[in-house]
N, C-alpha and C positions, 0 to 999 in steps of 0.2 A: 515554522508551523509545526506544533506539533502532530504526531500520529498514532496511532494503534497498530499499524500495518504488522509489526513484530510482534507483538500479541497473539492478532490474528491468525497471522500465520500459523505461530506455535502451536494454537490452539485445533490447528485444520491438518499439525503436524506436517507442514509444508518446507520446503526449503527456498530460499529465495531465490533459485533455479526454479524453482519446480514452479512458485508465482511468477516468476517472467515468463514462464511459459505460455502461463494462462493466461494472461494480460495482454502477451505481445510484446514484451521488453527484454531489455537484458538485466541477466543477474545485477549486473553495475546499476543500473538504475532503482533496483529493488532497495539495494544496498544504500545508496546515497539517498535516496526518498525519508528509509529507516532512519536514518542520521541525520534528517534534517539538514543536507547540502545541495538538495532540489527539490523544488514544490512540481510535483505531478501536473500534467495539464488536467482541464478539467476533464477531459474526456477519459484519460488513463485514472482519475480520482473516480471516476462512475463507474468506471471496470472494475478498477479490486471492490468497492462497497457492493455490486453486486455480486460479483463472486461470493466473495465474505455474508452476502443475503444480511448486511449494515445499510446503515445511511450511510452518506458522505459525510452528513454533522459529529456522527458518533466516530468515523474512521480518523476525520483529521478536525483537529481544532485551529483556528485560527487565533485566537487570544492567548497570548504570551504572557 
């Protein structure tokens, strides 16, 4: 699944510490979400989109 998460971030000047922070996660997950080697539950997908004030459609795309 793709995502934006590393965009966003960049964009908020965040580090993926700094988003696992806000989220609830560990940096490792920020990290592995980014890289596409784990799909976020839905609930952790509705946390960054509103952190980020995104949708969920615009944060992650599912069409490969």
């Amino acid at each position: 699944m793709k995502n934006l998460i590393r965009v966003e971030r960049a964009r908020h000047r965040l580090t993926q510490g700094d988003l696992a922070e806000k989220v609830g996660v560990s940096r490792q997950t920020i990290y592995a979400i980014e890289n596409n080697k784990f799909n976020p539950s839905v609930t952790l997908a509705i946390k960054m989109a509103r952190y980020f004030e995104v949708t969920v459609e615009y944060l992650f795309d599912s069409e490969e």
